[in-house]
MOPAC internal coordinates of N, CA, C and O (Angstrom, degrees):
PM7 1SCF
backbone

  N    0.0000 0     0.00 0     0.00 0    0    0    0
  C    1.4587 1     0.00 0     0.00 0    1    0    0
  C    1.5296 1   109.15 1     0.00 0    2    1    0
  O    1.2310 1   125.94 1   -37.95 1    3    2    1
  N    1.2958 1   106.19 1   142.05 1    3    2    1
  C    1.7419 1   114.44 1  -172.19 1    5    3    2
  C    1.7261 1    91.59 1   -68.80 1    6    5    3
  O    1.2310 1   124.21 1   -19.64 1    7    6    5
  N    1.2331 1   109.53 1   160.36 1    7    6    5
  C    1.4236 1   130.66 1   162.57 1    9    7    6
  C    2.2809 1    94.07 1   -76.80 1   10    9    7
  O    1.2310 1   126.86 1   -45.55 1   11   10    9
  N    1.0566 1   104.41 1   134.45 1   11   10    9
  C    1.3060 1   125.73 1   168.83 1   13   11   10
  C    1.6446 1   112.59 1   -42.03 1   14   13   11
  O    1.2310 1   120.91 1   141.42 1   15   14   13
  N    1.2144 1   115.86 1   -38.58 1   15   14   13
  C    1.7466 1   124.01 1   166.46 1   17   15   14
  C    1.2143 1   117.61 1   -41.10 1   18   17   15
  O    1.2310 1   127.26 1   129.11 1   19   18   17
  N    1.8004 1   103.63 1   -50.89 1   19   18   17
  C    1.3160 1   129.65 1  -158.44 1   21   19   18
  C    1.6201 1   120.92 1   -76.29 1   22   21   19
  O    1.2310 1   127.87 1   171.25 1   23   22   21
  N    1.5800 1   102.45 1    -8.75 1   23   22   21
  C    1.3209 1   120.43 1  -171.48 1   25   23   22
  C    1.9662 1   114.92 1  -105.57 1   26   25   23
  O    1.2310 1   128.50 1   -36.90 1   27   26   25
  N    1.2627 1   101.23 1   143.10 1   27   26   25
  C    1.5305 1    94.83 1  -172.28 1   29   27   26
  C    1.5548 1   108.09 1   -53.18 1   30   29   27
  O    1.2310 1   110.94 1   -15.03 1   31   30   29
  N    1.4698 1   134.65 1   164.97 1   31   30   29
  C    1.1453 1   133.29 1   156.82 1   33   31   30
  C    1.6573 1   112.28 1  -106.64 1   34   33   31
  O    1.2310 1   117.08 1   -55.22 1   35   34   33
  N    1.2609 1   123.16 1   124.78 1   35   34   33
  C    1.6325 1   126.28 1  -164.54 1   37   35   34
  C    1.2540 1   104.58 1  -126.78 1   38   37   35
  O    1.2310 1   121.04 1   -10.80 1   39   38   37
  N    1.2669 1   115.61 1   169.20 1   39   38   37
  C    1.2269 1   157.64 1   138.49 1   41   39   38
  C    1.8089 1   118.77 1   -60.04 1   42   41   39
  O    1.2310 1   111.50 1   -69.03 1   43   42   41
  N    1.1753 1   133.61 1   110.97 1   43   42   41
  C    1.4106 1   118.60 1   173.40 1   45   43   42
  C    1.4733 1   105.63 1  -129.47 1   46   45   43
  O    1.2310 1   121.91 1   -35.57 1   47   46   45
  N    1.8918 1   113.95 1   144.43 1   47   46   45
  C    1.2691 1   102.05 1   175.47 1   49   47   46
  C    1.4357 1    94.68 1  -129.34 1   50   49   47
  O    1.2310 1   121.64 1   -59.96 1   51   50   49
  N    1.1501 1   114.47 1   120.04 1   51   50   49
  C    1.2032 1   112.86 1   154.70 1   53   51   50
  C    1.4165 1   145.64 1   -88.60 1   54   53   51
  O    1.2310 1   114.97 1     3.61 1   55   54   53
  N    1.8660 1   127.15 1  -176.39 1   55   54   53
  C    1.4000 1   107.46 1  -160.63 1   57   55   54
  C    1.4973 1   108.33 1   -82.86 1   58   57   55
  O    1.2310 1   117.19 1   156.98 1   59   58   57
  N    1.3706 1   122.95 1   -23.02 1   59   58   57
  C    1.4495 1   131.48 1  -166.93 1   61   59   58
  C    1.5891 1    95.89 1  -140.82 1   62   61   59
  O    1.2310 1   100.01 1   135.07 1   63   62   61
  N    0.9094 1   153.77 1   -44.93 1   63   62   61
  C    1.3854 1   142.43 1  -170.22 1   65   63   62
  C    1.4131 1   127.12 1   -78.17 1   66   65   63
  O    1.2310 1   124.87 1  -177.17 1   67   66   65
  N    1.1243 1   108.26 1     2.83 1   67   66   65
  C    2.0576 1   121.15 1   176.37 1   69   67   66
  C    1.5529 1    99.62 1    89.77 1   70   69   67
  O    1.2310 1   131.23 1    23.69 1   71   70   69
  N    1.5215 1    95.93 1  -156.31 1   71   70   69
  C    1.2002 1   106.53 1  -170.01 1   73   71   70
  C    1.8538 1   106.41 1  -112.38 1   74   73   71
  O    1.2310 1   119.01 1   -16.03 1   75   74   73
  N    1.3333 1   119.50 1   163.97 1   75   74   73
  C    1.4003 1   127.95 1  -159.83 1   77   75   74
  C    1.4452 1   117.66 1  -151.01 1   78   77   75
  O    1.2310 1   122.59 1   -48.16 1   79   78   77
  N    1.2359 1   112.64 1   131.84 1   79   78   77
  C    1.7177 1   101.82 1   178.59 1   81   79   78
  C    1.6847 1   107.96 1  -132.48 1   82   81   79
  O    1.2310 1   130.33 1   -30.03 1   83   82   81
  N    1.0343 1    97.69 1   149.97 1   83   82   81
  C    1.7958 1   101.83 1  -172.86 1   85   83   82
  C    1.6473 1   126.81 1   168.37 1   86   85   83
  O    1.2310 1   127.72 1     6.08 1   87   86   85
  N    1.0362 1   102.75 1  -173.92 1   87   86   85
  C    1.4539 1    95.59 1   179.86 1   89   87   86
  C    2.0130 1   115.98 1   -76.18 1   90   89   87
  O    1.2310 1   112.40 1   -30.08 1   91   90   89
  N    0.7649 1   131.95 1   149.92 1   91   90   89
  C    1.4408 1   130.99 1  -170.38 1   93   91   90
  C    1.6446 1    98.41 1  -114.69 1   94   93   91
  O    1.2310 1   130.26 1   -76.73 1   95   94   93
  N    1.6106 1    97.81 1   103.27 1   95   94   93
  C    1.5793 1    88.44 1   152.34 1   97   95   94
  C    1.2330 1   121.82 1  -153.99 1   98   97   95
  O    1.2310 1   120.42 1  -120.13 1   99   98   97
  N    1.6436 1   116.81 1    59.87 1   99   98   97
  C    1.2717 1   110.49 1   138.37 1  101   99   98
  C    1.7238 1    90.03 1   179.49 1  102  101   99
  O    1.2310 1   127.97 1   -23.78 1  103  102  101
  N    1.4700 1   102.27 1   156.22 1  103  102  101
  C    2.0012 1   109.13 1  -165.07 1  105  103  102
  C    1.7890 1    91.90 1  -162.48 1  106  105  103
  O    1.2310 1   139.99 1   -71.12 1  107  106  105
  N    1.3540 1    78.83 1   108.88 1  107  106  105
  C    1.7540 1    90.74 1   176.04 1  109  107  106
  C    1.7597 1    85.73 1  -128.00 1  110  109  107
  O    1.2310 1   124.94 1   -62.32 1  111  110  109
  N    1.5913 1   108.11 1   117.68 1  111  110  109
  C    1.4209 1   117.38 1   157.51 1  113  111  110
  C    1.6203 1    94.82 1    63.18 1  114  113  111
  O    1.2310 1   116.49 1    16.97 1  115  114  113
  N    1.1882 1   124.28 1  -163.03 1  115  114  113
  C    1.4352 1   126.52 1  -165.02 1  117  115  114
  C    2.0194 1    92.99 1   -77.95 1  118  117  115
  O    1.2310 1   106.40 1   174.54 1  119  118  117
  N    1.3827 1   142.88 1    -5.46 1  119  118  117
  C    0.9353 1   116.96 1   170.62 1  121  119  118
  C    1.7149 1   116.85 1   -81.15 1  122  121  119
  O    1.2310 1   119.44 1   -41.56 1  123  122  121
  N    1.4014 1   118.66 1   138.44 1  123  122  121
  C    1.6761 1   117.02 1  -177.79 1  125  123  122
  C    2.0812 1    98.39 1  -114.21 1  126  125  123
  O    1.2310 1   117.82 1    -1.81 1  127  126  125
  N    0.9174 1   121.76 1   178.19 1  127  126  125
  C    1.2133 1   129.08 1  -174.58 1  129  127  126
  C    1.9285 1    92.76 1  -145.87 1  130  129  127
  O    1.2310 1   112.58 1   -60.52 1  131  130  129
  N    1.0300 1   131.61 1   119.48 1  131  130  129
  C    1.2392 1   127.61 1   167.05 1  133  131  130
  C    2.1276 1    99.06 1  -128.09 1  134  133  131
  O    1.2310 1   130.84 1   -23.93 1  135  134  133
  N    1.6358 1    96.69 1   156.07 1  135  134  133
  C    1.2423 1   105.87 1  -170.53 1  137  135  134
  C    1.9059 1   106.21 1  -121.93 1  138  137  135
  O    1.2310 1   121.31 1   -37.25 1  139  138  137
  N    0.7507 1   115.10 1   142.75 1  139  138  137
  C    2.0207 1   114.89 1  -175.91 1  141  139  138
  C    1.3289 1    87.82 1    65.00 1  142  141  139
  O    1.2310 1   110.85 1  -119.20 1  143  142  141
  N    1.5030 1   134.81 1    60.80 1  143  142  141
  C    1.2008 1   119.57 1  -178.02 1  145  143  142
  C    1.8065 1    93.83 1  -106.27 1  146  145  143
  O    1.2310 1   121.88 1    -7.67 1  147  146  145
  N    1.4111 1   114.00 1   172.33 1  147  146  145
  C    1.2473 1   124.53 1   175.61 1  149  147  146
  C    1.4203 1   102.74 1  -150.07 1  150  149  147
  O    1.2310 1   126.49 1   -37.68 1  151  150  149
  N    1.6071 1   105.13 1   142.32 1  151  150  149
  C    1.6006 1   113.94 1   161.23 1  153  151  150
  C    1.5856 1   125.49 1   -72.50 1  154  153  151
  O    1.2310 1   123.26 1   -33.66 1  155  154  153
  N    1.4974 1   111.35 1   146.34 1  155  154  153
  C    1.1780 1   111.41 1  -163.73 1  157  155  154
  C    1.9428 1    96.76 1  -103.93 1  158  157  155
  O    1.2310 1   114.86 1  -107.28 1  159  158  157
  N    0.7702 1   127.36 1    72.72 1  159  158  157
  C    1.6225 1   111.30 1   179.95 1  161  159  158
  C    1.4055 1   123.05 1   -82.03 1  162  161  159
  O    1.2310 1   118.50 1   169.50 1  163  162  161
  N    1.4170 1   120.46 1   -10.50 1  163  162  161
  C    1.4862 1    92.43 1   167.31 1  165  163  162
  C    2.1486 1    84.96 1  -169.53 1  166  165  163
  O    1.2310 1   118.37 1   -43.35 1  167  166  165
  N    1.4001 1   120.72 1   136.65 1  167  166  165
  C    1.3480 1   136.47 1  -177.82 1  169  167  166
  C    1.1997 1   114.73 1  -117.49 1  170  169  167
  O    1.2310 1   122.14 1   -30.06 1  171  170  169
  N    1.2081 1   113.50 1   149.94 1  171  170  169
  C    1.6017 1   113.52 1  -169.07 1  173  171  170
  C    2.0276 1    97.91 1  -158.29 1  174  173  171
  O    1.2310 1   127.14 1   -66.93 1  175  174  173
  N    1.6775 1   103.86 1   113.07 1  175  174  173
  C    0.9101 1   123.75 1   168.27 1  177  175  174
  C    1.9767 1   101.26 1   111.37 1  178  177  175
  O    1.2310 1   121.28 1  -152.34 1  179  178  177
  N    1.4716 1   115.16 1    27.66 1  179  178  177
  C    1.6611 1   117.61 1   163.53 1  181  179  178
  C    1.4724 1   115.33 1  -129.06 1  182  181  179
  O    1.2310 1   112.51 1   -59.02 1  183  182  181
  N    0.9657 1   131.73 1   120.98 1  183  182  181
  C    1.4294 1   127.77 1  -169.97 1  185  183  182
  C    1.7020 1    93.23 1   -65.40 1  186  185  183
  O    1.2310 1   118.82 1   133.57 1  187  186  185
  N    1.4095 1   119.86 1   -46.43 1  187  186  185
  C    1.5677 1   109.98 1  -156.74 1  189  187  186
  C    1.4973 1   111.16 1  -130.12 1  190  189  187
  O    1.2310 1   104.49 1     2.64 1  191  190  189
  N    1.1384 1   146.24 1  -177.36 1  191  190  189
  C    1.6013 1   144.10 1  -178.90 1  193  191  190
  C    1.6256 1   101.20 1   -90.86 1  194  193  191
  O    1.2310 1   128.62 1   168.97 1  195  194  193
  N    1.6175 1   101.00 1   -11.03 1  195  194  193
  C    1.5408 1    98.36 1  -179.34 1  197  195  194
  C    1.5451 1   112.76 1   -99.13 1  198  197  195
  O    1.2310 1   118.19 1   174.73 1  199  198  197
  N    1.4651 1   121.06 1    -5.27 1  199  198  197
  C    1.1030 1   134.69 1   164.75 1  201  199  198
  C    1.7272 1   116.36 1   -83.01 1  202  201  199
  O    1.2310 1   125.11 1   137.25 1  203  202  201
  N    1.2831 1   107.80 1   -42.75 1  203  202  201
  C    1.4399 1   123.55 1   170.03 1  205  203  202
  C    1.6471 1   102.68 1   -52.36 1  206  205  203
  O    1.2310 1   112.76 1   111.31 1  207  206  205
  N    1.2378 1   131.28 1   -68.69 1  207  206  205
  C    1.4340 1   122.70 1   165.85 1  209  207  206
  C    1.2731 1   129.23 1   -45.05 1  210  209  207
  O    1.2310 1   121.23 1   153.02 1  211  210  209
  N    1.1905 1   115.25 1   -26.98 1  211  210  209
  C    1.7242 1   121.87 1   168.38 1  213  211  210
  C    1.7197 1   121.78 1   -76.61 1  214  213  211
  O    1.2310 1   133.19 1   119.73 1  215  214  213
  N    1.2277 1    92.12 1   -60.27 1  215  214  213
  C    1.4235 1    85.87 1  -179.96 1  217  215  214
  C    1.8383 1   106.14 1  -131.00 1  218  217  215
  O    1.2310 1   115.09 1  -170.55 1  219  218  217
  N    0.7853 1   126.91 1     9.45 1  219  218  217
  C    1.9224 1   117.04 1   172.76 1  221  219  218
  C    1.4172 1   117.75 1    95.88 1  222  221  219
  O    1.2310 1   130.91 1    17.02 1  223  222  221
  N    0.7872 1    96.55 1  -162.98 1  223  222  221
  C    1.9029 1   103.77 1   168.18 1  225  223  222
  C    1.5322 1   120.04 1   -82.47 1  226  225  223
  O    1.2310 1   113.60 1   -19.89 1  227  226  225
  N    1.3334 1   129.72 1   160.11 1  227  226  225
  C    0.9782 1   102.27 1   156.46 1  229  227  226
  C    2.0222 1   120.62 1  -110.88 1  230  229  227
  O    1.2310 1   135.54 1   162.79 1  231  230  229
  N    1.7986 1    87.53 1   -17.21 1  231  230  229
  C    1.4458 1    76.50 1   148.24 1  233  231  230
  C    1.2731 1   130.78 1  -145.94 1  234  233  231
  O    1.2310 1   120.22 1   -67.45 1  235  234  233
  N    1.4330 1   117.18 1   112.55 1  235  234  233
  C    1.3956 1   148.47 1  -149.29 1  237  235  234
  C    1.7416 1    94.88 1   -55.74 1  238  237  235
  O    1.2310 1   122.06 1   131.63 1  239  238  237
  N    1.5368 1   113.67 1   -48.37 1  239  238  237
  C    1.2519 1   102.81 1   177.42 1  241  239  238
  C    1.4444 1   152.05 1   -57.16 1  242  241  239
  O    1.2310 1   129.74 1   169.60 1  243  242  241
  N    1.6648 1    98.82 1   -10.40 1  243  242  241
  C    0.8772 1   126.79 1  -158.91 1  245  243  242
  C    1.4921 1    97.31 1  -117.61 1  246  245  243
  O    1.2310 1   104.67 1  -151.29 1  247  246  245
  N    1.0299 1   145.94 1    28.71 1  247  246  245
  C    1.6280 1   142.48 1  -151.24 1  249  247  246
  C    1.7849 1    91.13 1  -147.06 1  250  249  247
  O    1.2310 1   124.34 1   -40.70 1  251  250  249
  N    1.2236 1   109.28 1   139.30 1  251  250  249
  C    1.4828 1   132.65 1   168.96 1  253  251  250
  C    1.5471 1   114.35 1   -94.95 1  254  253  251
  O    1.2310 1   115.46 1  -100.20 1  255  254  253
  N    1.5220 1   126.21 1    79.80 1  255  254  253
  C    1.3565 1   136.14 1  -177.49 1  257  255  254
  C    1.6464 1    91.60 1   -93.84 1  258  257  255
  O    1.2310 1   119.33 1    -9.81 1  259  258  257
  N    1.1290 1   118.89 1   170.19 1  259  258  257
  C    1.8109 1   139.02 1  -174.61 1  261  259  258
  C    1.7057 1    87.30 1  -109.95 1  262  261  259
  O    1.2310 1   126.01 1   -27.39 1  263  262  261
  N    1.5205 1   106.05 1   152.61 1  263  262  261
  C    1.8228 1   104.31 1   138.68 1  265  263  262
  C    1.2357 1   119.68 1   -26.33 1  266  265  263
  O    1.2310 1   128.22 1    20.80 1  267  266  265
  N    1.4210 1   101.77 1  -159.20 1  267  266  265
  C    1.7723 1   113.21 1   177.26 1  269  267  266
  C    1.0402 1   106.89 1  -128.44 1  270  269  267
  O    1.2310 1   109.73 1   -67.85 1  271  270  269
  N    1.4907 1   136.87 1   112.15 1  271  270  269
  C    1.4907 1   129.48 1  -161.15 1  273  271  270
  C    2.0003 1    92.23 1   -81.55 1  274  273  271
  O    1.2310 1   114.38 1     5.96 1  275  274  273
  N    0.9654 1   128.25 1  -174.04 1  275  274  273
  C    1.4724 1   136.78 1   159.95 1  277  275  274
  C    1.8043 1   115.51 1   -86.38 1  278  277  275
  O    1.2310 1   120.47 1   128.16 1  279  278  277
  N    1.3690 1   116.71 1   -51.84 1  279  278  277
  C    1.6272 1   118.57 1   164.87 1  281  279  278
  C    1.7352 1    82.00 1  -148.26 1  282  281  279
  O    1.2310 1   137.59 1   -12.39 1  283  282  281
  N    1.9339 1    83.52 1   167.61 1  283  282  281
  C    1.0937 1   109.81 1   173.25 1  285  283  282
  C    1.5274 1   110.44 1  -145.31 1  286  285  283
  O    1.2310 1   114.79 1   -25.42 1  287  286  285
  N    1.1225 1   127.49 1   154.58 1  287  286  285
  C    1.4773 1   124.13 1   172.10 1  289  287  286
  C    1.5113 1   107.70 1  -132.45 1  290  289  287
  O    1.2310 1   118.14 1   -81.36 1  291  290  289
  N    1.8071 1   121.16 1    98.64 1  291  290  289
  C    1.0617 1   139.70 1   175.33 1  293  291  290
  C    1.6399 1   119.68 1   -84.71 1  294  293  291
  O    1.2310 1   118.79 1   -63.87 1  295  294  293
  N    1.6873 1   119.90 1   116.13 1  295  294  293
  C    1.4256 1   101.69 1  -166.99 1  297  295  294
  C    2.0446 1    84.11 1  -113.77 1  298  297  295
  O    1.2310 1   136.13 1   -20.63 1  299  298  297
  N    1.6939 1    86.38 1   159.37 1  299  298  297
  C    1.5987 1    97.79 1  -151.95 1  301  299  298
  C    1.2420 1   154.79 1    43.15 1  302  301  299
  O    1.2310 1   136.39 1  -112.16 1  303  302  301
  N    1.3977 1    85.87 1    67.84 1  303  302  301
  C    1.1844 1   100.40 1   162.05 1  305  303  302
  C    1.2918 1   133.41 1   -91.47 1  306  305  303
  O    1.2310 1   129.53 1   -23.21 1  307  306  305
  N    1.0945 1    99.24 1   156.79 1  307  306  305
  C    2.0520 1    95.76 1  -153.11 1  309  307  306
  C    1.8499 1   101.60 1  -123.85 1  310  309  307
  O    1.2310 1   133.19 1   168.09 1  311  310  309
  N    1.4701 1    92.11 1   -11.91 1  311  310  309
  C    2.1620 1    84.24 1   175.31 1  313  311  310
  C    1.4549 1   101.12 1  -157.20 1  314  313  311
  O    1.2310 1   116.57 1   -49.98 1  315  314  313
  N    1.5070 1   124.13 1   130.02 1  315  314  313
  C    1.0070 1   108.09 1  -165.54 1  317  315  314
  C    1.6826 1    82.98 1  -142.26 1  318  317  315
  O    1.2310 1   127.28 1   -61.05 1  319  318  317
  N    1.8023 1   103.60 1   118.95 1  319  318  317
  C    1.7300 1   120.02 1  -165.54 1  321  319  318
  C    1.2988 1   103.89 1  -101.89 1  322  321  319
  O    1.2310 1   110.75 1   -54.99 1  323  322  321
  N    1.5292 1   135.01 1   125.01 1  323  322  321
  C    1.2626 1   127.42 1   176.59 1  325  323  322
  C    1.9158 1   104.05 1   -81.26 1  326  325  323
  O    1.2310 1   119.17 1   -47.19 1  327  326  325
  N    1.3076 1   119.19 1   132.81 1  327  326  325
  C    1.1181 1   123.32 1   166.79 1  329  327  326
  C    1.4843 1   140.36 1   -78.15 1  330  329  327
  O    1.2310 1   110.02 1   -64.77 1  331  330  329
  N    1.3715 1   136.34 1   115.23 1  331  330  329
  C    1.6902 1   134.83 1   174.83 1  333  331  330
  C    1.2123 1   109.12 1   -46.00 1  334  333  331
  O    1.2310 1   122.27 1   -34.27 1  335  334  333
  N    1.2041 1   113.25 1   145.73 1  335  334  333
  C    2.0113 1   135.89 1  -175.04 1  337  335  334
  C    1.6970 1    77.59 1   -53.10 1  338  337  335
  O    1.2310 1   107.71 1   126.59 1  339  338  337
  N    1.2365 1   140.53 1   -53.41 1  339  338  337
  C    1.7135 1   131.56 1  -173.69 1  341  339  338
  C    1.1107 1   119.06 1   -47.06 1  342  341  339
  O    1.2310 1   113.00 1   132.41 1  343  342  341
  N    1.3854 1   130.84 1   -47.59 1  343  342  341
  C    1.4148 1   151.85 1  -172.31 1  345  343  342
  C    1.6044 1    88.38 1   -62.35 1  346  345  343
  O    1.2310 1   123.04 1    98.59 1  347  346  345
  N    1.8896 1   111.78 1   -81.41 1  347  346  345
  C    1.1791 1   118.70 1  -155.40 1  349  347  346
  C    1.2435 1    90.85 1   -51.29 1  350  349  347
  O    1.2310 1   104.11 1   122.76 1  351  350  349
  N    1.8122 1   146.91 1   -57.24 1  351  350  349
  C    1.8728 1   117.23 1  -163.26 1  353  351  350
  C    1.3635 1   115.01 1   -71.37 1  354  353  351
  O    1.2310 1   122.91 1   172.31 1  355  354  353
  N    1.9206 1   112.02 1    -7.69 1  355  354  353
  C    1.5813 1    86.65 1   168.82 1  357  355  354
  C    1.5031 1   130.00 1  -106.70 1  358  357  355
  O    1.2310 1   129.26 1  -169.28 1  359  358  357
  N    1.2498 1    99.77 1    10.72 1  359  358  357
  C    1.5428 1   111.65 1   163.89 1  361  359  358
  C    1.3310 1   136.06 1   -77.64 1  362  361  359
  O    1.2310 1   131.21 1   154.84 1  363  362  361
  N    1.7781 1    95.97 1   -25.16 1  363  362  361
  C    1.1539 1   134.25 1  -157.80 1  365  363  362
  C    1.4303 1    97.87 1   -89.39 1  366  365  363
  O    1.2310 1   116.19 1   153.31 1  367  366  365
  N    1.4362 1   124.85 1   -26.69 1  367  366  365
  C    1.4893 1   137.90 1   170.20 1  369  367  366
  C    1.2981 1   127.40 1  -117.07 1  370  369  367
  O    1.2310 1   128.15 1  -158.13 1  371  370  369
  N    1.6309 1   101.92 1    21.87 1  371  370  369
  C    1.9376 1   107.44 1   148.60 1  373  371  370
  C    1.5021 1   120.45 1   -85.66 1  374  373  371
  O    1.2310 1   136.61 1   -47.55 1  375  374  373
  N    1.1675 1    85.44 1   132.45 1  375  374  373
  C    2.0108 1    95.56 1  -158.47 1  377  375  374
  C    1.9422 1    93.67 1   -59.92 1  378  377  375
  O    1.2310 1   125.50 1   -27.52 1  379  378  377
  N    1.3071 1   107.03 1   152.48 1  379  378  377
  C    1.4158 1   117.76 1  -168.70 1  381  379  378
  C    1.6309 1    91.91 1   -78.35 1  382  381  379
  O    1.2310 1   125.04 1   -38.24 1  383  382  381
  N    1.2280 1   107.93 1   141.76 1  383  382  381
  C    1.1106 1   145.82 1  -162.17 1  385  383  382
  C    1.8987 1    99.35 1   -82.38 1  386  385  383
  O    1.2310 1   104.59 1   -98.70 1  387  386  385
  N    1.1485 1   146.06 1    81.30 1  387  386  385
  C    1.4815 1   116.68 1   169.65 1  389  387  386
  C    1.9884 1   102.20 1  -153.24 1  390  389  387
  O    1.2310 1   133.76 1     6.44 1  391  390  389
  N    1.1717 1    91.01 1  -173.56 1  391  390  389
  C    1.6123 1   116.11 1   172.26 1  393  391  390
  C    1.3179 1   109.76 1  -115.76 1  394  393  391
  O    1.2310 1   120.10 1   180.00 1  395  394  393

């Protein structure tokens, strides 16, 4: 098994389960498996999920991120965006989202 470094960090949208960001390691057919993954429920400051992978939020405070689950196994997924080292530190510093 790759070390977690070693694995892309993405963007995932799926058909019914929202959107997801995390490490990617493993995608057979529309199912993906991502690990340190987090839910994305609501962003503030990206027009698109393809902007969100490029460059982040612009304001982090204002953005609805999840915890960090340990793995997840998401089936249908329908777009799966690789993210810039920019994206991953500013995602990486939207305060976790909870109650």
């Amino acid at each position: 098994m790759k070390n977690k470094n070693e694995l892309p960090y993405v963007v995932i949208r799926t058909y019914s389960a929202g959107v997801h960001i995390g490490h990617l390691e493993k995608r057979e057919g529309k199912e993906v498996t991502l690990i340190e993954a987090r839910r994305v429920w609501y962003w503030e400051g990206a027009n698109s999920l393809s902007q969100l992978a490029s460059e982040g939020v612009k304001n982090p405070l204002q953005c609805k991120i999840s915890v960090t689950v340990k793995r997840i196994i998401l089936t249908e997924a329908i777009e799966i965006i690789e993210c810039t080292d920019e994206a991953i530190n500013n995602l990486n510093s939207v305060p976790k989202w909870k109650k």
